[in-house]
C-alpha positions as CSV (number, residue, x, y, z in Angstrom):
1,X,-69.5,-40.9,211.6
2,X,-71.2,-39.0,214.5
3,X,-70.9,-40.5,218.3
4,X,-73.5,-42.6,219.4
5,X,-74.4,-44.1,222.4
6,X,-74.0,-47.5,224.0
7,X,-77.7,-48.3,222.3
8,X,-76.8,-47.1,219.0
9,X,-73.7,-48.9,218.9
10,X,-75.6,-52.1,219.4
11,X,-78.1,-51.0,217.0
12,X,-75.9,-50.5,214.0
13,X,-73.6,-53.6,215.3
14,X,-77.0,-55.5,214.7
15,X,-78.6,-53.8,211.5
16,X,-75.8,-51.2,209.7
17,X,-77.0,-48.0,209.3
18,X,-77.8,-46.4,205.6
19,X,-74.5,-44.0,205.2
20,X,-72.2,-47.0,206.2
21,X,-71.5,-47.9,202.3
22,X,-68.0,-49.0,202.5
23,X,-66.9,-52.8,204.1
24,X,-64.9,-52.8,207.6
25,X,-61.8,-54.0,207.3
26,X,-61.3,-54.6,211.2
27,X,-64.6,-57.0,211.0
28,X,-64.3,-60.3,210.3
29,X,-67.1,-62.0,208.4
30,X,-67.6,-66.0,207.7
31,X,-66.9,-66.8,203.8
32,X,-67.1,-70.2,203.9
33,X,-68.3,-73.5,206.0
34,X,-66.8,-76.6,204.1
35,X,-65.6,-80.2,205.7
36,X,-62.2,-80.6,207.4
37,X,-60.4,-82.0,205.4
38,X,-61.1,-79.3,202.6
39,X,-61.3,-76.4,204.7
40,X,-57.1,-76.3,205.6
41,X,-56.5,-76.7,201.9
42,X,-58.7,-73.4,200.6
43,X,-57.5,-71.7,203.4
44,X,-54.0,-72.1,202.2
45,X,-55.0,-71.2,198.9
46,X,-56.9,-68.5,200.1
47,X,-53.6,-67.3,201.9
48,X,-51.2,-67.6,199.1
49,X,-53.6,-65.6,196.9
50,X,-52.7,-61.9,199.5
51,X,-56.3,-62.8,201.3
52,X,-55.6,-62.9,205.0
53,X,-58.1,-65.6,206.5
54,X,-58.7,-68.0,209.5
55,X,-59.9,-71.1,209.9
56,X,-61.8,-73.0,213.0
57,X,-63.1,-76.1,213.7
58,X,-67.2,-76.7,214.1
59,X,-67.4,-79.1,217.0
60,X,-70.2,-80.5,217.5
61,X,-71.4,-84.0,219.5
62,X,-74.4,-84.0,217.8
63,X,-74.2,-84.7,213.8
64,X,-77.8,-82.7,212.2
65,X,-79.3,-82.7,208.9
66,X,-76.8,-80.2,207.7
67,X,-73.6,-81.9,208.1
68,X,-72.6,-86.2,208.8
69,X,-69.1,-85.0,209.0
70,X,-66.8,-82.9,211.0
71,X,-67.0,-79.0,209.6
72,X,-65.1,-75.8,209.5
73,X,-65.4,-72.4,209.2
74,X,-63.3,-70.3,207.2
75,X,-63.3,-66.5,207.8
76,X,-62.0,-63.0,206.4
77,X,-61.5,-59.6,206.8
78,X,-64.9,-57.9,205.5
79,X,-63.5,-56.0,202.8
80,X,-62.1,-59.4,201.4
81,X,-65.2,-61.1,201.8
82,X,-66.0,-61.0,197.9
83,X,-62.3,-61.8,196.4
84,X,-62.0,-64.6,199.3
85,X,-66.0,-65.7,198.0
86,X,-65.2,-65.5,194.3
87,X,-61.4,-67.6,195.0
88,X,-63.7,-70.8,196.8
89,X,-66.2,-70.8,194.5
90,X,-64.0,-71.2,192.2
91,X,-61.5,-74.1,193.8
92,X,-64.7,-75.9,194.9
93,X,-66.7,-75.4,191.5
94,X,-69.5,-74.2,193.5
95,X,-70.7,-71.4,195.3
96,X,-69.6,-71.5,199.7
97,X,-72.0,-73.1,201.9
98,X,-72.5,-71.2,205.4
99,X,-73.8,-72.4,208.6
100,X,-76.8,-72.9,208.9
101,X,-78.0,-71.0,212.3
């Protein structure tokens, strides 16, 4: 990949370029946004299964439309992102919610 400057950089971290086809496997991507109490359990499983992933609270004072309970996000390394989506779809039985923004 050719050098770019500070403005490119921050171009293609917003909007990737064309000739990046393969995933990152330094970036860390979201896979799933799931209660509390669920989201320590598929991250375990998610672990066992050789898919590195992290998992962090969603504080928030204010319950919305989206969620009336506390929430968590689970995340993984990019290049995992489709085994790690495939594995919580099916433990949950349906496909990963994500935050709304």
């Amino acid at each position: 990949m050719k050098q770019r400057g500070i403005w490119g950089q921050f171009w293609d971290y917003l909007w990737r370029t064309g000739d990046e086809d393969t995933a990152d496997p330094d970036r860390s991507v979201e896979a799933a946004w799931l209660p509390l109490w669920q989201s320590r359990m598929v991250t375990d499983e998610l672990i066992a299964s050789g898919i590195p992933a992290v998992v962090t609270d969603d504080f928030n004072l204010n319950m919305t439309m989206y969620s009336r309970e506390p929430m968590a996000r689970i995340f993984v390394t990019e290049d995992r992102h489709g085994e790690a989506a495939a594995l919580i779809e099916e433990l949950l039985g349906h496909p990963p919610r994500h935050r709304p923004l």
